[in-house]
C-alpha positions as a printed Julia matrix, in Angstrom:
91×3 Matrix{Float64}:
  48.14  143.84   60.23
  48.77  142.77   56.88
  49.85  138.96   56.56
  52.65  140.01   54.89
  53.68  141.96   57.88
  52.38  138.85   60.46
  54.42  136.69   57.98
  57.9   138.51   57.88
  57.67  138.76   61.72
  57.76  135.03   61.7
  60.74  135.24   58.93
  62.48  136.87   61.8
  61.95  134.74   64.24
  63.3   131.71   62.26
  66.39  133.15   61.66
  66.62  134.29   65.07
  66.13  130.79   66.25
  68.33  129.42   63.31
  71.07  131.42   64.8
  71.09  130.81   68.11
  70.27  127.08   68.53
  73.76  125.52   68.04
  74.99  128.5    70.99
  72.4   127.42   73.02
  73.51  123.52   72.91
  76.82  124.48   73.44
  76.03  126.74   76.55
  74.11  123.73   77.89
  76.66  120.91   76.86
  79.74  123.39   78.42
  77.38  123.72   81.51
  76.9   119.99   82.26
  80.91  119.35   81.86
  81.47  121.97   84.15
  79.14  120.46   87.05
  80.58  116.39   86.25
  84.42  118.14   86.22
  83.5   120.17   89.92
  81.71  116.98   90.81
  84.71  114.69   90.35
  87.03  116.96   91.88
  85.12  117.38   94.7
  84.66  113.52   95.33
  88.45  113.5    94.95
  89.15  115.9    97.71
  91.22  115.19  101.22
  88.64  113.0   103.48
  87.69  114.22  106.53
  88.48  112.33  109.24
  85.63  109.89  110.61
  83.6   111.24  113.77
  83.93  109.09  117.15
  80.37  107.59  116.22
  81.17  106.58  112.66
  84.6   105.04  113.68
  82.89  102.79  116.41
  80.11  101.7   113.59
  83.16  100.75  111.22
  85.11   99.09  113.6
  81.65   96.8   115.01
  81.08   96.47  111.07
  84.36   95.06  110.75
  84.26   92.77  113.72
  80.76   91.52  112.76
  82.01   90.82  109.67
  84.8    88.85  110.85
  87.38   90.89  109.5
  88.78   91.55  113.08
  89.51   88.88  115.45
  91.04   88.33  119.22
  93.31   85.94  117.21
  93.97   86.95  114.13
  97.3    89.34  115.42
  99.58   90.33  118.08
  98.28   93.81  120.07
 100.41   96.58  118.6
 103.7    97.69  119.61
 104.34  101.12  119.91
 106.3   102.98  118.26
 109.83  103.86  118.9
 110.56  107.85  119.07
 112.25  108.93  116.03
 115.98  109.99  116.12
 117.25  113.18  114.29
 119.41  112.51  111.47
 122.58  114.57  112.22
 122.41  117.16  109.06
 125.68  117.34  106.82
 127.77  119.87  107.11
 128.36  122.15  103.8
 131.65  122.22  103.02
């Protein structure tokens, strides 16, 4: 090969490059707001309730912390049973 040949390859390849840079920052930019957006939602999403084991641990955390003591209220009540509401009649 020629280096004129060896040197309008190379032409080619800067323009190719020229091109496509600014798509491939965009591609990568559009990418890593897709994954923090997914990312947020997901931390976002309904909790799932804790297991038995957790629940003990945060209770004994919140004991040990003082947060919880034997006098610090009344044992709950329960609660009454909810009465239906008559509906009104349409007239």
């Amino acid at each position: 090969m020629s280096w004129l040949a060896i040197l309008w390859k190379n032409d080619i390849m800067k323009k190719t490059i020229a091109v496509y840079w600014p798509l491939a920052l965009v591609a990568g930019l559009a990418a890593a707001g897709y994954l923090q957006i997914s990312d947020d939602v997901a931390a976002r999403g309904a909790q799932a309730p804790l297991a038995a084991d957790q629940l003990t641990a945060e209770l004994a955390r919140a004991v040990s912390y003082g947060m919880i003591d034997d006098a610090s209220s009344a044992a709950a009540k329960p609660l009454r049973a909810v009465t239906a509401l008559p509906l009104p009649q349409a007239s």
